[in-house]
Each structure stands twice: as C-alpha cells, then as structure tokens.
C-alpha positions as CSV (number, residue, x, y, z in Angstrom):
1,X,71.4,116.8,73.6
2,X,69.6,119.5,71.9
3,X,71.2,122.7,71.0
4,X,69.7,124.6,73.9
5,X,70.9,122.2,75.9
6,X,74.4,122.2,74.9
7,X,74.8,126.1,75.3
8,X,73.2,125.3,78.8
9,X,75.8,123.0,79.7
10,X,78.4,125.0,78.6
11,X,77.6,128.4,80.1
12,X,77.1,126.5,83.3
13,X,81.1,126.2,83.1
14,X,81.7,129.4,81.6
15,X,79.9,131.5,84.1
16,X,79.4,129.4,86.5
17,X,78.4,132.6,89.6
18,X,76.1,133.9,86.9
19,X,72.8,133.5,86.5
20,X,71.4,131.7,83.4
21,X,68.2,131.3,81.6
22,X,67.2,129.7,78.7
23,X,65.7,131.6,75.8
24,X,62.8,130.1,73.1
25,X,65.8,130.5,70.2
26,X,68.0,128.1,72.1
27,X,70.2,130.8,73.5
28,X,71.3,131.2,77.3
29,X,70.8,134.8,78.9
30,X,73.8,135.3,81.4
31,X,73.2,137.6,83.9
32,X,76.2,138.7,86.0
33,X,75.7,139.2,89.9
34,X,77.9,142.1,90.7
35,X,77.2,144.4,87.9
36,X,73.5,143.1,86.3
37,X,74.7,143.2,83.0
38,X,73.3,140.5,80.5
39,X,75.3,138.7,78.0
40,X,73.2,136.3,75.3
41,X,75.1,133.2,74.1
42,X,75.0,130.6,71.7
43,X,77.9,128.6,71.6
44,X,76.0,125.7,68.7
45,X,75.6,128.5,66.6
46,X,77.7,131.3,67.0
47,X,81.4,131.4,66.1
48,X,81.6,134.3,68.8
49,X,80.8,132.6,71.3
50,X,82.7,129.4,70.8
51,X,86.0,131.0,69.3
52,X,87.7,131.7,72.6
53,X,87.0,128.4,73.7
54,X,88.5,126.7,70.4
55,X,91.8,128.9,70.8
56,X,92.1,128.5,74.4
57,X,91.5,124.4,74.0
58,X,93.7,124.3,71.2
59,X,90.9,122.2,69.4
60,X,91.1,121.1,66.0
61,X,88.2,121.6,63.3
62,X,87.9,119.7,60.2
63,X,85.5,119.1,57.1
64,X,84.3,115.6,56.3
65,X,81.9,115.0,53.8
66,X,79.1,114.3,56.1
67,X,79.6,117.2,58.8
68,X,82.5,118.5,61.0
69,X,85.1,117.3,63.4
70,X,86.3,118.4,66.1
71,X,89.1,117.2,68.5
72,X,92.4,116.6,68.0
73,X,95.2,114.1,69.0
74,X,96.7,116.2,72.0
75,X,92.7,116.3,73.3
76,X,92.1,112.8,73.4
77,X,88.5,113.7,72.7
78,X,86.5,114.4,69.4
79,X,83.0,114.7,68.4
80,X,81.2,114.7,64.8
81,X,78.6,117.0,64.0
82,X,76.7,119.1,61.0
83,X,77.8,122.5,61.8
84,X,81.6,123.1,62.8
85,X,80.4,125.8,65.8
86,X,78.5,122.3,67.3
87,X,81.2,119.7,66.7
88,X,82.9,122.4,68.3
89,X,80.6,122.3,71.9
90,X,80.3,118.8,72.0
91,X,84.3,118.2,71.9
92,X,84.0,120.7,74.3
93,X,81.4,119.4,77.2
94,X,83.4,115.9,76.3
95,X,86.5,117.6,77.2
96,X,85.0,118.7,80.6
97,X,83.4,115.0,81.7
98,X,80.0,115.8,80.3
99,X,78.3,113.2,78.4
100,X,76.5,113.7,75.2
C-alpha cells in the first residue's frame, strides 16, 4: 500500500460519516457533515495524527537496525517499516482486519 493509501484506509475508520479526499501530498482532507469544517491528515507521516491512535491502542514502537516496529505482545499484530509514524499505520489497519 502506498502512503496515500494507508491514510485513506485509516481515516475511513477514524471518521467514518465524514467526507474524505485525497490530496496530491498523500494527505486525506476530512470534511465533517454537520459543521463543514476541514481537518488534513497524514497518519504515515505525522506523529499528530497517529499519536492518539498509538496511546489509545496501547501499541508498542521500537528501533531495529533496518526500520521500525510496531506491535506488541498484548496486540497480537506487528508490522515493520522505515519510519516509526508508518510501522505505526500498518500495525494499525492490521489491527482493524485490513490487509497490507
């Protein structure tokens, strides 16, 4: 999945009575029904965006000497990737059923 992709995928669960489009730098724009307001998002690349969802999850982030890890033993899913923010998402969308 590409990064635009992810963030897709993941806003689709996040605001999931919102409207979302994609932007050309891989962010979503969320727009919210009742009140119009637009929120931009990019959970690969911003640790904003993805924070909440690491606290919440209560996943686990860790260095290897190739990327990042995330998961964790309690989760009973884990993903690998070269930025912490997208091990991160995919552990994420793994968590929720979503293949990657």
């Amino acid at each position: 999945m590409t990064d635009a992709e992810i963030n897709l995928a993941i806003a689709r669960i996040v605001y999931p009575k919102c409207s979302l489009r994609a932007l050309r730098n891989q962010r979503i724009e969320v727009t919210f029904p009742a009140s119009g307001n637009i929120r931009k998002v990019d959970y690969c690349g911003n640790w904003s965006d993805i924070g909440h969802i690491i606290e919440r999850e209560k996943i686990d982030l860790k260095a290897l000497s190739d990327g990042w890890s995330a998961g964790g033993y309690d989760l009973g899913f884990s993903a690998r990737a070269d930025t912490p923010t997208k091990a991160v998402a995919l552990c994420y969308l793994r968590m929720k059923g979503i293949e990657v």
